[in-house]
C-alpha positions as CSV (number, residue, x, y, z in Angstrom):
1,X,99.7,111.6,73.7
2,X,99.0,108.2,75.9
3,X,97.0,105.6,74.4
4,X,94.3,104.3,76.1
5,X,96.2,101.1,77.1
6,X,99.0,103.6,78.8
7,X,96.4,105.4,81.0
8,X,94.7,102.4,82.4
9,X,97.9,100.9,82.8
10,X,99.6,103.6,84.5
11,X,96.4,104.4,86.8
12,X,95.7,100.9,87.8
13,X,99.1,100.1,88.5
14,X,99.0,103.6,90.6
15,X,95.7,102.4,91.9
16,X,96.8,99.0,93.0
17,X,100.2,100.8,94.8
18,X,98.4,103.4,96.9
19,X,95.6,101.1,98.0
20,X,94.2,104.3,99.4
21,X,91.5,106.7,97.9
22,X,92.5,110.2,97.5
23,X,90.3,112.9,99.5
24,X,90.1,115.7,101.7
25,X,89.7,116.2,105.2
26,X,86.0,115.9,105.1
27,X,86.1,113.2,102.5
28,X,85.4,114.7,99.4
29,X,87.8,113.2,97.1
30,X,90.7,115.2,95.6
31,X,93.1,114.9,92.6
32,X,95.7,115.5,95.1
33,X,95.5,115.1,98.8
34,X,97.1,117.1,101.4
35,X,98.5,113.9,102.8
36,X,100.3,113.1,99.2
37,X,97.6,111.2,97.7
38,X,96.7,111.1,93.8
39,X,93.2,109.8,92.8
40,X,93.0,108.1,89.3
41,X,93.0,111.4,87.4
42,X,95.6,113.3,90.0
43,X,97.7,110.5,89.0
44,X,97.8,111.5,85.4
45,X,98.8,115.4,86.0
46,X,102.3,116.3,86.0
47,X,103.1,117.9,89.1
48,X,104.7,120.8,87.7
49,X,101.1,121.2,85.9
50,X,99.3,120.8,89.0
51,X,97.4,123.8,91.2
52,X,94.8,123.5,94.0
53,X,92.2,125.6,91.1
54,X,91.6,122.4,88.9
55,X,90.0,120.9,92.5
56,X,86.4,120.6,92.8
57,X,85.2,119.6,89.3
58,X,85.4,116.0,87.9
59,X,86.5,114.4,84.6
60,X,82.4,113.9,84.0
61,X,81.7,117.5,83.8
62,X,83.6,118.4,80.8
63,X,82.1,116.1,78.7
64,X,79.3,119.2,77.7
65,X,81.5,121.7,78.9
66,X,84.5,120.4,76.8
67,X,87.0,122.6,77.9
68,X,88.3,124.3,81.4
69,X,91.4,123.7,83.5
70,X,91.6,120.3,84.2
71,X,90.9,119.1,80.7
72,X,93.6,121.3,79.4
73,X,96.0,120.9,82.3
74,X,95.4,116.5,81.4
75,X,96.2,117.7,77.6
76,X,99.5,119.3,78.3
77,X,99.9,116.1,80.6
78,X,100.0,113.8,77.5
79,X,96.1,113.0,77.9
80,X,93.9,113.4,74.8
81,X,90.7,114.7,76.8
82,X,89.0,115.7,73.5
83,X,89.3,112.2,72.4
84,X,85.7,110.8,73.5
85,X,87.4,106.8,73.8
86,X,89.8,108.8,76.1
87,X,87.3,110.7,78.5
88,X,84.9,107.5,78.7
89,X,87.7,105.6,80.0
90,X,88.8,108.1,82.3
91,X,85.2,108.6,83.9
92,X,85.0,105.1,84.4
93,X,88.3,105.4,86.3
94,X,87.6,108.0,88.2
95,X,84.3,106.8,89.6
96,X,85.9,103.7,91.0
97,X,88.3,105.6,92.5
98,X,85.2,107.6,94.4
99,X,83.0,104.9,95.1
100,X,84.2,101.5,95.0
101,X,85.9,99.7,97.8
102,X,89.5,99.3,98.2
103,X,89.1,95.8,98.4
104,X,87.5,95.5,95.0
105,X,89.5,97.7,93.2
106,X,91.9,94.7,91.5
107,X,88.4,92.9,90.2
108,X,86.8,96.2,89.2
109,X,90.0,97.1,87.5
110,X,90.6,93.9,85.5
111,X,87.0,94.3,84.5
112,X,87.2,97.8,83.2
113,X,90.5,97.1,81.2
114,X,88.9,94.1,79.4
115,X,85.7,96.4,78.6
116,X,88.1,99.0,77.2
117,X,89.8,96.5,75.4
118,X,93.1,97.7,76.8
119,X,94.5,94.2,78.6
């Protein structure tokens, strides 16, 4: 499994490369976009793993509901979902992803990491 530290350093440095958020056509975001694009989560599914059916529901959800296919599709990716450190971090990093801007992403990020005590 990833340690915290390796899934906030892989999606920010993903993050920081795209520079792009990660959304459909009528800007709903996605965890994969037609046009290629991976939002924080989408980033952390191996593609061979991925299918449009995990679209639609985010990381937050499954925090009652505790299992479904996106949680075990991020398990078979090497992402402890059941792991409550784990799913708190990913939450946070998916909701920047959705709302914050582009432009504040590097600040946001740095600020998240140090919260998580993973930089």
């Amino acid at each position: 499994m990833l340690s915290a530290k390796e899934i906030y350093e892989r999606i920010r440095d993903h993050l920081l490369t795209q520079r792009a958020v990660s959304e459909d056509e009528n800007g709903s975001c996605r965890l994969r976009s037609d046009d290629g694009r991976k939002c924080a989560i989408g980033s952390l599914i191996r593609d061979d793993l991925y299918c449009p059916d995990i679209e639609g529901v985010g990381l937050a959800y499954y925090r009652h509901a505790h299992d479904g296919a996106l949680p075990r599709v991020l398990y078979a990716s090497g992402v402890d979902v059941y792991d409550e450190r784990i799913v708190e971090l990913l939450t946070e990093l998916e909701e920047l992803h959705d709302n914050a801007h582009i432009d504040k992403w590097p600040q946001l990020l740095a600020a998240l990491g140090q919260r998580h005590a993973v930089i």
